[in-house]
N, C-alpha and C positions, 0 to 999 in steps of 0.2 A: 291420870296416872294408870285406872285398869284398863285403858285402850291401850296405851303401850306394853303392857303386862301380855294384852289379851294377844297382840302382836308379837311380840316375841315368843313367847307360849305357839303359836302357830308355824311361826319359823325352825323351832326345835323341832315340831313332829313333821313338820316335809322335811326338816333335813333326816331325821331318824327313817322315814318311809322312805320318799322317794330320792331320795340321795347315798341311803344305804344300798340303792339297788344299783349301785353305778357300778359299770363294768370296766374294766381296766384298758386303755387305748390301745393296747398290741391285741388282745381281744375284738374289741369293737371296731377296728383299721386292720382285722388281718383278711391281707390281698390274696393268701394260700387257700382260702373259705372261699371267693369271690368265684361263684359260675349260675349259666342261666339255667333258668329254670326248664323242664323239661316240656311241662304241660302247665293249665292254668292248675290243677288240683295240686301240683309239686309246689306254685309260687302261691296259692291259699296257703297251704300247709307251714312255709316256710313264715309266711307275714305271720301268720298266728301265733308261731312258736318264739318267733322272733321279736314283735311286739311285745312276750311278756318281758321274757328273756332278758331283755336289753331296752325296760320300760325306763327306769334312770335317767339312759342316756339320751332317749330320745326325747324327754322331759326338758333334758336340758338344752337340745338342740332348741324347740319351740322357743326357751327362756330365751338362748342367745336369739333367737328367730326376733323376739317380741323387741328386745332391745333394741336392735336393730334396726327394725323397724320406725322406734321413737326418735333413733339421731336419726334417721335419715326424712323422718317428714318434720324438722324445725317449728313449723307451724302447729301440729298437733301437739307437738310437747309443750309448745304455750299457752295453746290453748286449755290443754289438762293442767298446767301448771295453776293458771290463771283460775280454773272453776273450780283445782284442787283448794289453793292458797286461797282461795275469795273463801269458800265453803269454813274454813280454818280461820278465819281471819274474824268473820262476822259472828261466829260461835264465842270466839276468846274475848273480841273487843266489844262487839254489838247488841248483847242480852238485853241491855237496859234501852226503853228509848232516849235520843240523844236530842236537846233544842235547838234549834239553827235557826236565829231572826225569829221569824213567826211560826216556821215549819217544825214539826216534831217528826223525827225521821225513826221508824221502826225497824226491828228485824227485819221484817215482812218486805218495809222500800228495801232494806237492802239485797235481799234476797231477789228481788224482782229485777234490782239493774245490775244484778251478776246474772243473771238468766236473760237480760234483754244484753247484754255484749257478751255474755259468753257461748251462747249456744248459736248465735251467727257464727263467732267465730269459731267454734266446733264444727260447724256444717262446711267452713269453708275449708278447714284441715284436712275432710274428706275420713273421718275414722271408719268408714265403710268401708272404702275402698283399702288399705290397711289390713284392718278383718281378714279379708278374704285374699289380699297376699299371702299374709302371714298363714291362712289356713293350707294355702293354696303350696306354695315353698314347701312347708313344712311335710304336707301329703305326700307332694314327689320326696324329699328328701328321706322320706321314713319309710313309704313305702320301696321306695326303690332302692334302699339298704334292706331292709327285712326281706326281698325276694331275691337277691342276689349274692343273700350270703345263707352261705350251707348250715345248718346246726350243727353243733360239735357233738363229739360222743357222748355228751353226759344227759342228751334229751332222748330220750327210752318212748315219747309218745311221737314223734317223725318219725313216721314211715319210709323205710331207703327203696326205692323203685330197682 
């Protein structure tokens, strides 16, 4: 019950941080802002300003990024499901050892044949490769919104060339 407590308690403060910092969509999609940059020190300036600016949103872009991610490699999601739900499963049901014929089956077996089928099939879902999509989308899509949109007048530390 204080893991749930402890979870939810962490949900309220990202939503209170970084979800209070969300910018409103005619803000963050305005096309009138949209031009290139002039030199690279104008599209530094702009990512810098822009990354804080519009940290929220970009927060949320990686979120949808990461979901996204998980429907679309199936495997992966079962495989996480699988060493999530195992890892759950043997904590709630499996403390005690259990007798089977002559065999006494421990935590410990259990833990060993969720790590001998789950971490093959983790390796074969590819979560590396994943990773580095996700980091990888996420970089163009951030970066290449924070350098091609202008700061609005309320940022006083962008310098206007």
């Amino acid at each position: 019950m204080e893991a749930v407590m402890r979870v939810t308690d962490t949900i309220k403060s990202f939503r209170e941080t970084r979800l209070a910092a969300l910018r409103p969509p005619t803000e963050f999609f305005d096309y009138q802002r949209i031009s290139r940059p002039s030199d690279f020190n104008q599209a530094t300036q702009r990512i810098t300003y822009n990354t804080r600016y519009f940290s929220g949103n970009y927060v949320l872009i990686i979120a949808l990024l990461a979901v996204y991610a998980l429907i679309s490699n199936p495997l992966l999601l079962i495989a996480l499901g699988f060493l999530v739900g195992g890892f759950i499963a043997i904590n709630k049901f499996g403390p005690e050892p259990m007798q089977m014929g002559e065999h006494t089956i421990t935590q410990k077996h259990l833990y060993t044949a969720l790590f001998v089928i789950g971490l093959p099939l983790l390796f074969i879902a590819s979560p590396v490769m994943t990773f580095f999509w996700l980091v990888g989308a996420s970089g163009v899509l951030i970066l290449g919104h924070a350098s091609f949109i202008e700061p609005g007048v309320e940022s006083d530390t962008y310098d206007i060339p």
